[in-house]
C-alpha positions in Angstrom: 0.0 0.0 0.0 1.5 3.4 -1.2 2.4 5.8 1.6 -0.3 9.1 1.4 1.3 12.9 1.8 -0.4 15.8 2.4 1.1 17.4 -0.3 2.2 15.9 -3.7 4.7 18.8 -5.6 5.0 18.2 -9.4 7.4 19.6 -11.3 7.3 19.0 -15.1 10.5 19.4 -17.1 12.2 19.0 -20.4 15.8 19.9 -21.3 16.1 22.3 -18.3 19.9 21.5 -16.5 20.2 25.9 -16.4 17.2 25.9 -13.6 16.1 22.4 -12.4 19.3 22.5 -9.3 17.6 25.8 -7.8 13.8 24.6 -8.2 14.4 21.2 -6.3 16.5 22.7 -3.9 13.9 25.5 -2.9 11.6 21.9 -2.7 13.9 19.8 -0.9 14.4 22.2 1.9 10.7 22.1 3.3 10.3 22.3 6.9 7.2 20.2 6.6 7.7 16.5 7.1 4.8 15.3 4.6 4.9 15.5 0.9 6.5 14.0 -2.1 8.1 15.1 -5.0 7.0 14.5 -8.5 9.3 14.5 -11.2 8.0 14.3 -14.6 10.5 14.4 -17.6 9.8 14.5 -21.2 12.9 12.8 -22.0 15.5 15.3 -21.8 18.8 15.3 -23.6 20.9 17.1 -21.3 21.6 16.6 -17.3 18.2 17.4 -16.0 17.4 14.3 -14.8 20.9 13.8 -13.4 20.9 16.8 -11.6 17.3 16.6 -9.8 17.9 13.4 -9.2 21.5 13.8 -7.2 19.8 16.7 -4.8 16.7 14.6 -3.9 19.0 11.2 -2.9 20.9 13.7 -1.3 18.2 15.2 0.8 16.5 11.5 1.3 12.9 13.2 0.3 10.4 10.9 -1.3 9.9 10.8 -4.9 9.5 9.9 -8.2 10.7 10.5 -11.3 8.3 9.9 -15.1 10.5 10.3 -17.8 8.4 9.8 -21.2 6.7 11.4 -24.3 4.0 13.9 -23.7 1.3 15.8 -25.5 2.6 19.5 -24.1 3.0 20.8 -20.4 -0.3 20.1 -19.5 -0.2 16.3 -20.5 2.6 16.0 -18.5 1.2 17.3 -15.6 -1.7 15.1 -15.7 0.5 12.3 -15.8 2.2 14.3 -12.4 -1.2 13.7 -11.0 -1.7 10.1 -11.7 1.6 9.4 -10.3 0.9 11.2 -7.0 0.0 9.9 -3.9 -0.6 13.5 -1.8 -3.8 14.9 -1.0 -3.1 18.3 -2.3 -0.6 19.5 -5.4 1.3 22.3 -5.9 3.0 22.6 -9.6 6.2 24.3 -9.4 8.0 23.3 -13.0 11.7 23.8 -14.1 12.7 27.9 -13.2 10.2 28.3 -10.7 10.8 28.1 -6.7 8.5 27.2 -3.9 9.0 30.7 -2.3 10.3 30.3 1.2 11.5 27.4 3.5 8.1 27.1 5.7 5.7 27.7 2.6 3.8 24.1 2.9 4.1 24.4 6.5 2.4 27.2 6.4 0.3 26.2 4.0 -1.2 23.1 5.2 -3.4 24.3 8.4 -5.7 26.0 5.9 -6.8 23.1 4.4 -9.9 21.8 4.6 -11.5 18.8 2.3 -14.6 21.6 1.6 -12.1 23.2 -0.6 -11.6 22.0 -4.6 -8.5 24.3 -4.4 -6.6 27.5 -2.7 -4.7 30.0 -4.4 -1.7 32.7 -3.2 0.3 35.6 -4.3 3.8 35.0 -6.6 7.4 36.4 -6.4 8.2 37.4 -10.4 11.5 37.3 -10.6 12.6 39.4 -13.8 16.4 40.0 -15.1 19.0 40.2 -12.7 17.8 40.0 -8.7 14.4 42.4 -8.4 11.3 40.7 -7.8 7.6 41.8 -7.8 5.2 40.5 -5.1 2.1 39.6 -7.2 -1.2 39.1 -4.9 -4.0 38.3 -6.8 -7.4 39.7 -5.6 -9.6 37.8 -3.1 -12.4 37.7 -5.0 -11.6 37.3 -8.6 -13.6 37.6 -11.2 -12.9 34.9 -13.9 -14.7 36.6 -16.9 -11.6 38.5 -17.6 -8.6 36.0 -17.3 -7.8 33.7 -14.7 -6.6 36.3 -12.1 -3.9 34.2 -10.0 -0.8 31.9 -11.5 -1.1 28.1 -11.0 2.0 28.5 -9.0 -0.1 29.8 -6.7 -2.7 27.2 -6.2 -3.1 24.4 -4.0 -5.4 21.6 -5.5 -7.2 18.8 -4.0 -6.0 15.6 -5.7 -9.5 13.9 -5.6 -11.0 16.6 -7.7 -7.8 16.9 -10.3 -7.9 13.0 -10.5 -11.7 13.5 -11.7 -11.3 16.5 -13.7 -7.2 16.5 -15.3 -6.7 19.4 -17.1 -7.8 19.2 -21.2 -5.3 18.8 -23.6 -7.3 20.9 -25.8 -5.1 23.8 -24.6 -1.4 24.5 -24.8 -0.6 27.3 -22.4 -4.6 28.0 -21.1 -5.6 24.7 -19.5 -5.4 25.9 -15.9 -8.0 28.5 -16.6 -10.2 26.2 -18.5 -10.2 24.1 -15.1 -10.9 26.9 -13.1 -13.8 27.8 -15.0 -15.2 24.3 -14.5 -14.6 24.2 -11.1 -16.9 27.5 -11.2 -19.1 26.1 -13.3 -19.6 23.1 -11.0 -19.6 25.6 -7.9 -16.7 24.0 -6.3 -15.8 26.1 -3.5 -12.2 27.5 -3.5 -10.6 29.8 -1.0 -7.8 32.8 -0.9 -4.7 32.2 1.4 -3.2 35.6 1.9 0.7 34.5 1.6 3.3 34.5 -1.5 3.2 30.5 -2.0 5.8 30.5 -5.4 8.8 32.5 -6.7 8.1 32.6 -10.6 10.6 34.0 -13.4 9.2 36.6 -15.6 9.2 35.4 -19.7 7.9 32.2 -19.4 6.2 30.5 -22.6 3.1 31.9 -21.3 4.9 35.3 -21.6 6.3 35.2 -25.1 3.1 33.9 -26.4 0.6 36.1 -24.7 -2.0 36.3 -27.4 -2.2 32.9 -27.8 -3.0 32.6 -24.1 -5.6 35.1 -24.9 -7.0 33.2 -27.6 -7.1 29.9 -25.4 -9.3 32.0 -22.6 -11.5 33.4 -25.2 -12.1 29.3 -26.3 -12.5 27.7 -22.4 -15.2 31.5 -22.3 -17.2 30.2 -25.2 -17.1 26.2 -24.1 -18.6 27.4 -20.7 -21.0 30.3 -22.8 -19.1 33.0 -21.2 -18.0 34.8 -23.3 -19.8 38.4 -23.6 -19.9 41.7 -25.2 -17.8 43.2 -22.2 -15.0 40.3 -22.8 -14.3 40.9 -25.9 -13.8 44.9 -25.4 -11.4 43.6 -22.2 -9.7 41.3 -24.4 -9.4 43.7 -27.5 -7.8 46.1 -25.4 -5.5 43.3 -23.7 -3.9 42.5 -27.1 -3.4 46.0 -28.3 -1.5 46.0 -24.8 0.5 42.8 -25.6 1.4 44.3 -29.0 2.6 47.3 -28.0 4.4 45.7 -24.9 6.1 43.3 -28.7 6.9 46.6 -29.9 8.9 48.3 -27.1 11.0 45.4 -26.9 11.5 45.3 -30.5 12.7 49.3 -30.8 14.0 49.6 -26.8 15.3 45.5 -26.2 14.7 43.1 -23.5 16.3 45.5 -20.7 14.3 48.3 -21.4 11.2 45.9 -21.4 11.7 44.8 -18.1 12.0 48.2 -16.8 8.7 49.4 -18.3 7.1 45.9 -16.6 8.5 46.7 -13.4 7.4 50.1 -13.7 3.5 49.4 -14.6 3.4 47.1 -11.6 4.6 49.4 -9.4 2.6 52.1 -10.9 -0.5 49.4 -10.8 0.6 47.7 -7.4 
C-alpha cells in the first residue's frame, strides 16, 4: 500500500539542467515533514534528470521520477497527478521556486477537504535580482482571465484526479479548469501569503496572445463569453502588442524596466 502525503509537488521538465538545481532545492528544503516530489520528464537530452535526481537522494525526500513522451505541459502534468499519492498539489516546474523554507508548513493548516483548491500571491522574478510581489485579488472575477498563477494554487487531488486538465489547450488549461470548477460551484478559498517565486518570460509570456485566444475558447465552451470580454480582451492584445513593440525598438532590458514600472505604478 502506497504511503499518502499531504502534499504531492509536481514539477514538469524538459531539457532544463540551467534551472532544475535551484527549483528542487527551494523543494527539498521544506520544513514540513509530509509530501512527495514529483518529477516528470519528457525525455531530456541534457543533465536534467541527473541533476534533480542527485539533490533529492541527497536530501532523502520521497519521490518519483516519469520520464516519457508527452502531449505539451499540461499532458505532462496530468501524468504528475496520476503518479501522485498526496492529498493536495502544488505545480512548481523547471525555473520556478516554492517561495520560502516554511511555505507548505504554512500552508497546510488552511486546508480543509470543503475546498476544490486554494490560491496565493507570486514572487516574479525578472532580469537580474528584483522581484515583484504579485497578490492576486480575493475575489476574482474569472470573466476577464484567470486572475492568479497556477503557482499559486493548492489543488485537492480527488478533484484533479476527476477533472485533469484538457489537452485541448497548450498554455490555457489551468483557466479552463478553473472555470469548470466554477461552473460546477466548487468552493475555492484565498490564502493571503506568497506561495511561489516565478521567473518573468515564461512561454506563457512570449506567447501572450495565444493565451488570450485559449481563454476566449475555455469563455465560449462554458457560454461566457460576452460583449464586455471581448472589449477587455481587445484592449488586452493591443496591450501585448505594444508591450512586442517596445521590446522590438527599446530590447529586453528596457522591457523589463517598463514591466517593473506598470506594476509598481498598478501595485
Amino acid at each position: 500500500m502506497c504511503r499518502e502525503f499531504t502534499f504531492s509537488i509536481i514539477t514538469v521538465t524538459y531539457n532544463a539542467e540551467d534551472t532544475i538545481e535551484a527549483t528542487i532545492e527551494s523543494l527539498v528544503r521544506q520544513d514540513h515533514n509530509n509530501y512527495e516530489i514529483i518529477l516528470v520528464d519528457g525525455q531530456s537530452t541534457d543533465r536534467t534528470v541527473n541533476l534533480a535526481q542527485s539533490i533529492l537522494d541527497e536530501h532523502g525526500v520521497s519521490y518519483h521520477i516519469h520520464i516519457g513522451n508527452d502531449l505539451g505541459i499540461f499532458d505532462a502534468m496530468n501524468k504528475g497527478v496520476v503518479a501522485s499519492n498526496g492529498k493536495w498539489l502544488i505545480f512548481i516546474n523547471s525555473g520556478d521556486q516554492l517561495y520560502s523554507t516554511d511555505t507548505l508548513s504554512v500552508i497546510a493548516p488552511n486546508l480543509s477537504r470543503d475546498c476544490g483548491y486554494y490560491y496565493g500571491g507570486v514572487s516574479i522574478r525578472y532580469s537580474g535580482s528584483e522581484f515583484f510581489d504579485s497578490y492576486p485579488r480575493k475575489k476574482p472575477n474569472f470573466s476577464f482571465g484567470m486572475g492568479f498563477c497556477h503557482q499559486g494554487m493548492v489543488i485537492s487531488a480527488e478533484l484533479l484526479k476527476k477533472q485533469p486538465y484538457s489537452t485541448e489547450y497548450k498554455l490555457a488549461a489551468d483557466y479552463c479548469f478553473v472555470l469548470w470548477c466554477n461552473s460546477n460551484n466548487i468552493n475555492f478559498k484565498y490564502i493571503p501569503m506568497l506561495i511561489a517565486t516565478v521567473t518573468s518570460g515564461g512561454i506563457s509570456d512570449y506567447q501572450r496572445e495565444m493565451v488570450i485566444n485559449e481563454w476566449v475558447a475555455c469563455l465560449n465552451q462554458y457560454n461566457k463569453y460576452y460583449y464586455a470580454n471581448a472589449i477587455y480582451f481587445f484592449n488586452y492584445r493591443m496591450y501585448i502588442r505594444a508591450i512586442a513593440l517596445i521590446k522590438k525598438l527599446l530590447g529586453e532590458t528596457h522591457l523589463q524596466m517598463f514591466l517593473r514600472l506598470k506594476n509598481r505604478l498598478t501595485k
